[in-house]
LUMLUM-189828 format. One record per residue: residue number from 1; z, x, y of N, C-alpha, C in turn; residue in three letters. Coordinates in Angstrom, 3 decimals. Each point is the difference from the previous one (the first is absolute). Layout:
NUM  Z  X  Y  Z  X  Y  Z  X  Y  ALA
...
# end
This chain:
1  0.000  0.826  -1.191  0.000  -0.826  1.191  0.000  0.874  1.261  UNK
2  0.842  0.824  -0.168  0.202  1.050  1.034  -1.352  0.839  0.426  UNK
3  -1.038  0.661  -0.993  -1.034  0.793  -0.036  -0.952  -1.328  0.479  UNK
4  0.077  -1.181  -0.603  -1.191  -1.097  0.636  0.127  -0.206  1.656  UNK
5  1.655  0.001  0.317  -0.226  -0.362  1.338  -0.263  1.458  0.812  UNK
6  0.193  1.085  -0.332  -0.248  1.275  0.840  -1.759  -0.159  -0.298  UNK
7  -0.215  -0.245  -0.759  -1.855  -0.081  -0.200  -0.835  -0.514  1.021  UNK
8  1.233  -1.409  0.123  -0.608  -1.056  1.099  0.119  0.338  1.114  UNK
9  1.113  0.735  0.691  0.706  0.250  1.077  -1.466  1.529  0.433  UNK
10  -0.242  0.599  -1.434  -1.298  1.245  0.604  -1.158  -0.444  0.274  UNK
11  -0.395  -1.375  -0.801  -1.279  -0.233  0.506  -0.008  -1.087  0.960  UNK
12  1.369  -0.611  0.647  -0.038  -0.276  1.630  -0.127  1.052  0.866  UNK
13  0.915  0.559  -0.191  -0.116  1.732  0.881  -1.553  0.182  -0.234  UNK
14  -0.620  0.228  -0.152  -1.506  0.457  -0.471  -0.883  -0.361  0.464  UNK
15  -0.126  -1.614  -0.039  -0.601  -1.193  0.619  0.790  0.012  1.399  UNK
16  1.114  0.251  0.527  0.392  -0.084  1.256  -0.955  1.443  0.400  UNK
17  0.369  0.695  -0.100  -0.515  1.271  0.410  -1.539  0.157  0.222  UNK
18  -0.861  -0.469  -1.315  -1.381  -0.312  0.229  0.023  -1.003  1.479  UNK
19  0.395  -1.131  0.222  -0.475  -0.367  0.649  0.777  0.452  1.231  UNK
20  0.712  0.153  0.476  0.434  1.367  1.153  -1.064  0.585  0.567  UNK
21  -0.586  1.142  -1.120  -0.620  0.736  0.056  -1.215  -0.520  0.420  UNK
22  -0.721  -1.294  -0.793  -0.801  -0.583  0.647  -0.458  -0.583  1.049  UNK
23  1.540  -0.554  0.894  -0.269  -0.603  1.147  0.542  1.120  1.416  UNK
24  0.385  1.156  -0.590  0.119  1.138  0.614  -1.330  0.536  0.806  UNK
25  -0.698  -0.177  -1.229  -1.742  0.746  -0.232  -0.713  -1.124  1.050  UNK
26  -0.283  -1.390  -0.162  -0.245  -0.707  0.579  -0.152  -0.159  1.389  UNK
27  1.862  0.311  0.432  0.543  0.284  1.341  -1.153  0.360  0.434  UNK
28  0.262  1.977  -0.255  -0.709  0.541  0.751  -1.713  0.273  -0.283  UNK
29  -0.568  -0.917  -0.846  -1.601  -0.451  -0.276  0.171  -0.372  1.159  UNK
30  0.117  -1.125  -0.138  -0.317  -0.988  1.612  0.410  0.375  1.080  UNK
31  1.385  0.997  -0.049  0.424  0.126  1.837  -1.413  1.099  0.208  UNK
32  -0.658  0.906  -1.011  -0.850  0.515  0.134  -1.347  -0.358  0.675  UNK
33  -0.280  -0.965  -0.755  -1.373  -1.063  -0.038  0.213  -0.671  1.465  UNK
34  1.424  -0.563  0.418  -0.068  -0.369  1.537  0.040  0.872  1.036  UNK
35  0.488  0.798  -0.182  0.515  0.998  1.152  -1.588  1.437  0.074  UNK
36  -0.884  -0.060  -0.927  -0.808  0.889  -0.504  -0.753  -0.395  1.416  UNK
37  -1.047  1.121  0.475  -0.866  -0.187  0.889  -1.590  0.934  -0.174  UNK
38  -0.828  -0.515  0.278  -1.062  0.865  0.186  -1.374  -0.518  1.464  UNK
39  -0.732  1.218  -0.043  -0.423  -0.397  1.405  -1.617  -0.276  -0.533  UNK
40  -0.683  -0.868  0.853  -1.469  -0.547  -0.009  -0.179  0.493  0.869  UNK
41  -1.600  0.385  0.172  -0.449  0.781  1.129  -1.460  -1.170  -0.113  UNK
42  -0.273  -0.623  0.990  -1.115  -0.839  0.106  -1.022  0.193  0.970  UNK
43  -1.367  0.608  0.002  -0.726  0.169  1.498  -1.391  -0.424  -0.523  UNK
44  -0.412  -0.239  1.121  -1.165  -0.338  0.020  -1.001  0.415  1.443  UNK
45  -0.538  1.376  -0.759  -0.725  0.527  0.765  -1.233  -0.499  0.405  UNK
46  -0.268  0.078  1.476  -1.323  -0.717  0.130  -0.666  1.059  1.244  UNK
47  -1.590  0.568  0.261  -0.633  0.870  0.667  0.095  -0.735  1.071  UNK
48  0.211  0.486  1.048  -0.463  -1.081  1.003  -1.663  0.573  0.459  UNK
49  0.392  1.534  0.089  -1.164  0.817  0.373  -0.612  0.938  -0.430  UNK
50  -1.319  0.366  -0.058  -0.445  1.049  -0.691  -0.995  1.326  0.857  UNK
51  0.512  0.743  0.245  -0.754  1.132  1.229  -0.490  1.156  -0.429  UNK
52  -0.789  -0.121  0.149  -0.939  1.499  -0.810  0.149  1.114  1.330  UNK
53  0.794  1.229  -0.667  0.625  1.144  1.139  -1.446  0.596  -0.129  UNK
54  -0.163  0.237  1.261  -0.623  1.402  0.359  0.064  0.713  1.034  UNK
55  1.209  0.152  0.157  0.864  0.286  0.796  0.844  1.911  -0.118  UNK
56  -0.915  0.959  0.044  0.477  1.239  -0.105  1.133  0.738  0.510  UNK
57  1.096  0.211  -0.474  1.202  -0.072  0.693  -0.092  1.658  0.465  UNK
58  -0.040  0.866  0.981  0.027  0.760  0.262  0.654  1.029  0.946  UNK
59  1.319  -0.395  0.476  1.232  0.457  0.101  0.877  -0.911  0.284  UNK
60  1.301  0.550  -0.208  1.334  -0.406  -0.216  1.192  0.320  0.585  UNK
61  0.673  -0.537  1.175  0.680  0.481  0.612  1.627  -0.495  -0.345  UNK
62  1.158  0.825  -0.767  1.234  -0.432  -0.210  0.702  0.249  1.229  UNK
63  0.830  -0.694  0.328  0.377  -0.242  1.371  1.736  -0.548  -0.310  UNK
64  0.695  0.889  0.929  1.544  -0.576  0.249  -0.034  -0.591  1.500  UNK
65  0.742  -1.060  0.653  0.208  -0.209  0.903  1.416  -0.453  -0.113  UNK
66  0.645  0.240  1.358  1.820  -0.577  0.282  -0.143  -0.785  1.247  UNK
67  0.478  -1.091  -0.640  -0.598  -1.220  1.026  1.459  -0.877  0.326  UNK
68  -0.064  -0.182  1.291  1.808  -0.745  0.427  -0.677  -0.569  0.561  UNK
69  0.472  -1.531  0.153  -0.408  -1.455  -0.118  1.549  -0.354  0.381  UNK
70  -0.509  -0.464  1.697  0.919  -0.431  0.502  -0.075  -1.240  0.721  UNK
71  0.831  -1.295  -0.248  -0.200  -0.925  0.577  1.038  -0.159  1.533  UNK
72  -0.210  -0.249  0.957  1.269  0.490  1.315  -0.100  -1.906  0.187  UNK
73  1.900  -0.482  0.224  0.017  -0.652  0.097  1.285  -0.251  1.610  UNK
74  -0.204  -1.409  1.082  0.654  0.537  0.799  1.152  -0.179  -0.003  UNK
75  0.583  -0.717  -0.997  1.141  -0.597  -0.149  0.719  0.891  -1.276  UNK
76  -1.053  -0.591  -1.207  1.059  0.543  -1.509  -0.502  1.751  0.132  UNK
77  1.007  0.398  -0.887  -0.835  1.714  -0.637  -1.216  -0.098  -0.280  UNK
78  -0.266  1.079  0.567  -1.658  0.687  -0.768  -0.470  -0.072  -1.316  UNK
79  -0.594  -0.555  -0.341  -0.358  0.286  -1.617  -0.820  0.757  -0.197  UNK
80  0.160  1.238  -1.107  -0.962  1.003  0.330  0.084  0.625  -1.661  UNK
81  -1.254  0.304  -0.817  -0.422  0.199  -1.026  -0.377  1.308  0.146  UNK
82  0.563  1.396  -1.475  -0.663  1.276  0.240  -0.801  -0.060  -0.942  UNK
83  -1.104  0.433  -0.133  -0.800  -0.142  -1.662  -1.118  0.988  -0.056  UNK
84  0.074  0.415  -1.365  -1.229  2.103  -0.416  -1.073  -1.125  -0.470  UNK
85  -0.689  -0.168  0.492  -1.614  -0.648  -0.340  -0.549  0.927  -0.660  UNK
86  -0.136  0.018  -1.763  -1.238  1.493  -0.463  -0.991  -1.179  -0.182  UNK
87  -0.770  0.383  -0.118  -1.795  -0.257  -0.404  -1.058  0.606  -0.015  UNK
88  -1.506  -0.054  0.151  -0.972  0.185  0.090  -1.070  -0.681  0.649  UNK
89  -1.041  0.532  0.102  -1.134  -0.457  1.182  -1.128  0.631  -1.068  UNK
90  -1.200  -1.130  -0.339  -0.867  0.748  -0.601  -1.477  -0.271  0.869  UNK
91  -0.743  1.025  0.014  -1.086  -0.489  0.700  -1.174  0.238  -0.952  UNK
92  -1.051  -0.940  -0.310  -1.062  0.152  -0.315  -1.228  -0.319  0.460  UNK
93  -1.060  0.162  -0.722  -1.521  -0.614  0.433  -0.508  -0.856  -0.912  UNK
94  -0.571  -1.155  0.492  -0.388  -1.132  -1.290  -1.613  0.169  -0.151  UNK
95  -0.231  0.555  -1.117  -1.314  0.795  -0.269  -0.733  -1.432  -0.265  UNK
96  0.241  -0.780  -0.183  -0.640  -1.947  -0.062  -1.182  -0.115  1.341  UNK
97  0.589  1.026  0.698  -0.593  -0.599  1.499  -1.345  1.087  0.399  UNK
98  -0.268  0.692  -0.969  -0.733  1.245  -0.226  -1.354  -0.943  -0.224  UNK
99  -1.478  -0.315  0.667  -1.105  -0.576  -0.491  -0.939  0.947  0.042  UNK
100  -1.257  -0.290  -0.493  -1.382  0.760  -0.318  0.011  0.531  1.600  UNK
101  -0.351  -0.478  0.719  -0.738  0.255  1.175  1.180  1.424  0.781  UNK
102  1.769  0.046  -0.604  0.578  0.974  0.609  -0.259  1.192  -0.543  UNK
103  -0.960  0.283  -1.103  -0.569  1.176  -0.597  -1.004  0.011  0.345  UNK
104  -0.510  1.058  1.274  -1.303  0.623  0.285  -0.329  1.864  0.265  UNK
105  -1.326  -0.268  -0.616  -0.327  1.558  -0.251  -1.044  0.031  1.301  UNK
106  0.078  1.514  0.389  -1.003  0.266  1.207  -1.235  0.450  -0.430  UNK
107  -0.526  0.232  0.671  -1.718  0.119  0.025  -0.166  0.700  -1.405  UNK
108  0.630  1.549  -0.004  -0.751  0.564  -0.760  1.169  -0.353  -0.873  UNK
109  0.454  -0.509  -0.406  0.490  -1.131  -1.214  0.994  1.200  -1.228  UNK
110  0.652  1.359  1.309  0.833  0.708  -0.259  1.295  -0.186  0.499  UNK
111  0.330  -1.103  0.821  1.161  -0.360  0.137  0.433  -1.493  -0.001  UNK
112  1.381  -0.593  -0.789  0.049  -1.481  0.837  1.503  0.359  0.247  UNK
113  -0.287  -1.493  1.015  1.232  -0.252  0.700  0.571  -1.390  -0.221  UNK
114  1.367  0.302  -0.352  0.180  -1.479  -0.796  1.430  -0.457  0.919  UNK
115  -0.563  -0.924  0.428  0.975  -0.683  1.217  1.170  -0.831  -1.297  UNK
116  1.456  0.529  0.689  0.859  -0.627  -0.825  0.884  -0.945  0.759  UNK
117  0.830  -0.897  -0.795  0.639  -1.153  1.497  0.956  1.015  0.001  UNK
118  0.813  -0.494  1.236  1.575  0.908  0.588  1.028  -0.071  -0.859  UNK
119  0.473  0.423  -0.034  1.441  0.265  -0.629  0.930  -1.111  0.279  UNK
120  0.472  -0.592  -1.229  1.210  -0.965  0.475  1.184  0.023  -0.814  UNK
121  1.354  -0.524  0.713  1.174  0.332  -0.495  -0.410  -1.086  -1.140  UNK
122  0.045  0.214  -1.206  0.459  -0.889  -1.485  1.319  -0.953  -0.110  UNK
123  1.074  1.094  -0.008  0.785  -1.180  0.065  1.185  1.146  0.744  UNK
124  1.408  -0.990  0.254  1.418  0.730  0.440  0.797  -0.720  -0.938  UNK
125  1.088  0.716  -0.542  0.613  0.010  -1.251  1.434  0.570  0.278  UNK
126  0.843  -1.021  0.165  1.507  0.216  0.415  0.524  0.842  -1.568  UNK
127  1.018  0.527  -0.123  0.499  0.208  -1.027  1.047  -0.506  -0.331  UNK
128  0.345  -0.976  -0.452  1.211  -1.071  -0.677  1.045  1.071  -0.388  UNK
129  -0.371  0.933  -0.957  1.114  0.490  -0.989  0.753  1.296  1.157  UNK
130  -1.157  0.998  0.991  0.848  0.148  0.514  0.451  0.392  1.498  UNK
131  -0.392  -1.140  0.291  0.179  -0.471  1.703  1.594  -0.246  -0.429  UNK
132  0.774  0.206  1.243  1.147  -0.945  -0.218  0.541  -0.553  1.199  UNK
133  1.035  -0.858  0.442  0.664  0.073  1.378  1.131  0.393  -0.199  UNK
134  0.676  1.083  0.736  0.823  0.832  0.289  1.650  -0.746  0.795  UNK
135  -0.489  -0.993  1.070  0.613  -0.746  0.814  0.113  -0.784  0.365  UNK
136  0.281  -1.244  0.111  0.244  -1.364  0.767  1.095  0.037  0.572  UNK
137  -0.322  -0.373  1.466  1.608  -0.035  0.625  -0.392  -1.153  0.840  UNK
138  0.868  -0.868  0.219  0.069  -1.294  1.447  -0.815  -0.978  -1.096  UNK
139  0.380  -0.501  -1.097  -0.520  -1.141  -0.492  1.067  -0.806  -0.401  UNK
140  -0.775  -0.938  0.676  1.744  -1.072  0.190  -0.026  -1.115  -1.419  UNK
141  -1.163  -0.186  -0.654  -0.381  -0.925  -0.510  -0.785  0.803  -1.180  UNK
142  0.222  -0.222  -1.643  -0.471  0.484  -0.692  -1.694  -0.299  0.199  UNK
143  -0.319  -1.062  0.271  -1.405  -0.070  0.443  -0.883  1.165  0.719  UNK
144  0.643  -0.351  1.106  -0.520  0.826  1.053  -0.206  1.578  -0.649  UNK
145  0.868  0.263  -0.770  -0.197  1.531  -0.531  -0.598  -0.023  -1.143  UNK
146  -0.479  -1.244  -0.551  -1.214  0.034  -1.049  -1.631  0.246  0.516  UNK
147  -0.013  -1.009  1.448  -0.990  -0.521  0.686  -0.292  1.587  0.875  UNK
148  0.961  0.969  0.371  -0.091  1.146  0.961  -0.761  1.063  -1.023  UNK
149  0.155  -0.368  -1.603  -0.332  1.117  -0.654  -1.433  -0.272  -0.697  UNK
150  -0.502  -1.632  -0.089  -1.185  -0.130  -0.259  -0.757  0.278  1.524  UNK
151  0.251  0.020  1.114  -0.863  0.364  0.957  -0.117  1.441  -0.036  UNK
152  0.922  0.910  -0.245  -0.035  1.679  -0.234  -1.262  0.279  -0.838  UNK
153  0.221  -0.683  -1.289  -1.285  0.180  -0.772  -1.190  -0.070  0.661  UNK
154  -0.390  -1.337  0.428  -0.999  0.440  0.586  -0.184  0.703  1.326  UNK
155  0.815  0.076  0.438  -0.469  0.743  1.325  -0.175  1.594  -0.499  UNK
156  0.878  0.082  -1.780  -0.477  1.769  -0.205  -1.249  0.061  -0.497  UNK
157  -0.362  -1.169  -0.675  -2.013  -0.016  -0.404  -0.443  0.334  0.898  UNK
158  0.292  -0.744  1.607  -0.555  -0.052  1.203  -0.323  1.356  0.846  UNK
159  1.434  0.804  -0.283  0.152  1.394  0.336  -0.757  0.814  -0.547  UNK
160  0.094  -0.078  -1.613  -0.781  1.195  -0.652  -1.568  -0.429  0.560  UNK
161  -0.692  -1.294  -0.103  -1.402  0.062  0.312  -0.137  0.358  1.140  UNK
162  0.333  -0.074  1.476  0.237  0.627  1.333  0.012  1.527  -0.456  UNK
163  0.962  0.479  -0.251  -0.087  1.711  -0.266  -0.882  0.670  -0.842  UNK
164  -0.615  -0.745  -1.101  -1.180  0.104  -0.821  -1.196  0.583  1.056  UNK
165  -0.056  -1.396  1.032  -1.063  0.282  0.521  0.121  0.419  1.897  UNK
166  1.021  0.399  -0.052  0.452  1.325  0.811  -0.211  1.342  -0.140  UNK
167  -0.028  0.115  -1.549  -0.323  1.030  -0.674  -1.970  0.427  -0.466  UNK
168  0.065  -0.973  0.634  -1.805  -0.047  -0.071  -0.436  -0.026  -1.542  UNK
169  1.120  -0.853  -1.312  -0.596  0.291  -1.156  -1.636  -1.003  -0.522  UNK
170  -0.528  -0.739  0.775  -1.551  -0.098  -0.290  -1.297  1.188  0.403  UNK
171  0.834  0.414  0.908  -0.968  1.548  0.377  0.023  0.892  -1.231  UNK
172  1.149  0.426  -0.331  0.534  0.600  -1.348  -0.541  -0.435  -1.164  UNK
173  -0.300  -1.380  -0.220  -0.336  -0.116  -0.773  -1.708  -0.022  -0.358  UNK
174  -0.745  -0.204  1.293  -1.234  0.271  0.784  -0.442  1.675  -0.793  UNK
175  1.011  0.877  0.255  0.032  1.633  -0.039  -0.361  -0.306  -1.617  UNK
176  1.109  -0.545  -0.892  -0.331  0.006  -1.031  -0.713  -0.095  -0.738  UNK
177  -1.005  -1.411  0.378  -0.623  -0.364  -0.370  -1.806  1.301  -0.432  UNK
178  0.407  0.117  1.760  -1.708  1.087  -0.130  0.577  1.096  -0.916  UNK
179  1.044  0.548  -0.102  0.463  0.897  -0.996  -0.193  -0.158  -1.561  UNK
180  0.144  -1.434  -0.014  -0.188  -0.250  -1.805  -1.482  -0.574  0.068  UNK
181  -0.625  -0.490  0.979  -0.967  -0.527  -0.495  -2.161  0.642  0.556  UNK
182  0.801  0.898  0.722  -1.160  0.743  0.261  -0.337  1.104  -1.011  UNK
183  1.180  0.950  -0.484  -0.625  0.684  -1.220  -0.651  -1.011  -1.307  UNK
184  1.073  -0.798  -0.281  -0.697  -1.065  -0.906  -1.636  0.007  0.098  UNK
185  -0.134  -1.011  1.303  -1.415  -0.443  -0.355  -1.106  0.998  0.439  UNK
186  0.120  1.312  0.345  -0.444  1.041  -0.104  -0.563  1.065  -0.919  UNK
187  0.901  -0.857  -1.086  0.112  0.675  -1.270  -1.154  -0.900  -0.944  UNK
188  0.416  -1.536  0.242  -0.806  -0.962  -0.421  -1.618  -0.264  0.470  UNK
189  -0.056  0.172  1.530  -1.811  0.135  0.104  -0.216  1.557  0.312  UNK
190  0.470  0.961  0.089  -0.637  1.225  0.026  -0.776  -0.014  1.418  UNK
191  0.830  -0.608  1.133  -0.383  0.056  1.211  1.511  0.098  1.156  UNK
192  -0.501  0.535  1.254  1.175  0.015  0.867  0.337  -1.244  0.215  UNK
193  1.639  -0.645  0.108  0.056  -1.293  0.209  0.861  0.309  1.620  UNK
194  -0.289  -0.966  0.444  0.685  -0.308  1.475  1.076  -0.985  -0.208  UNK
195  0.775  -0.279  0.260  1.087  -1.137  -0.066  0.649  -0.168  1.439  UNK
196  -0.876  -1.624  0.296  0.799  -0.413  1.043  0.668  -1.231  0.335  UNK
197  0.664  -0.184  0.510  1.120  -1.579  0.087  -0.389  -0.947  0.636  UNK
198  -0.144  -1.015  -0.109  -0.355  -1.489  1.324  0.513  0.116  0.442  UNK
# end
């Protein structure tokens, strides 16, 4: 009697324990399954535009500027922004604009002269990663010192293209051009070439 009821008493223990164990397991299935996360990434790319470059990029100017951006007010403090503007200035020539008639040879059909368009700045290119602003002082209003630092930006695009072309870089790039492209096609008709600009 004694060995029957310890028998019974192990395979409650057993069956208690299995299911313990089971709704233990369970628990943390599901606190898993709810609390679990993963991320969707959904886009839908669409062209808006399609531009065929011919556009020869032919110098490159990296450029620092330190630019203080000050707003003067007559009543509250000054609000005034310090910020290192890096970027670049690129200038090229868009060889697209090159037609039959700007390639002509002279009489004795030992020289041509191939009229090229002018030199133009391509693009100006702030540098995000590492421009920074240094200072804000007199901003009374978290706004205002959001709104003081998107105008910095551009006024440093604004700066670098001004000093770009302070720096005379379409002339420069003008220089370049007859440099890479007069031996070229010299080489190609086996005649003196002239290279000149609209």
């Amino acid at each position: 009697m004694a060995s029957s009821s310890r028998s019974r008493i192990s395979i409650t223990l057993a069956v208690t324990l299995a299911i313990a164990a089971f709704l233990i397991f369970m628990f943390f299935y599901l606190k898993h399954q709810f609390t679990a996360t993963h991320t969707e990434v959904t886009e839908d790319v669409m062209v808006q535009k399609i531009t065929s470059m011919g556009k020869l990029e032919l110098v490159k100017y990296s450029m620092k500027d330190v630019i203080e951006k000050k707003e003067v007010h007559t009543f509250l403090p000054d609000e005034k922004v310090l910020f290192l503007a890096v970027g670049e200035v690129t200038a090229c020539i868009d060889l697209t604009k090159i037609k039959k008639e700007d390639i002509k040879q002279n009489f004795n059909h030992d020289t041509v002269t191939v009229m090229m368009p002018k030199a133009e700045i391509c693009y100006v290119k702030l540098d995000h990663q590492r421009s920074r602003v240094y200072d804000i002082t007199g901003a009374i209003f978290p706004g205002n010192a959001k709104n003081m630092v998107e105008d910095t930006y551009k006024l440093a695009e604004k700066r670098l293209l001004d000093n770009a072309k302070e720096m005379d870089i379409t002339t420069k790039a003008q220089d370049n051009a007859y440099l890479i492209f007069k031996p070229m096609l010299e080489n190609i008709s086996g005649k003196v070439v002239m290279i000149k600009f609209k």
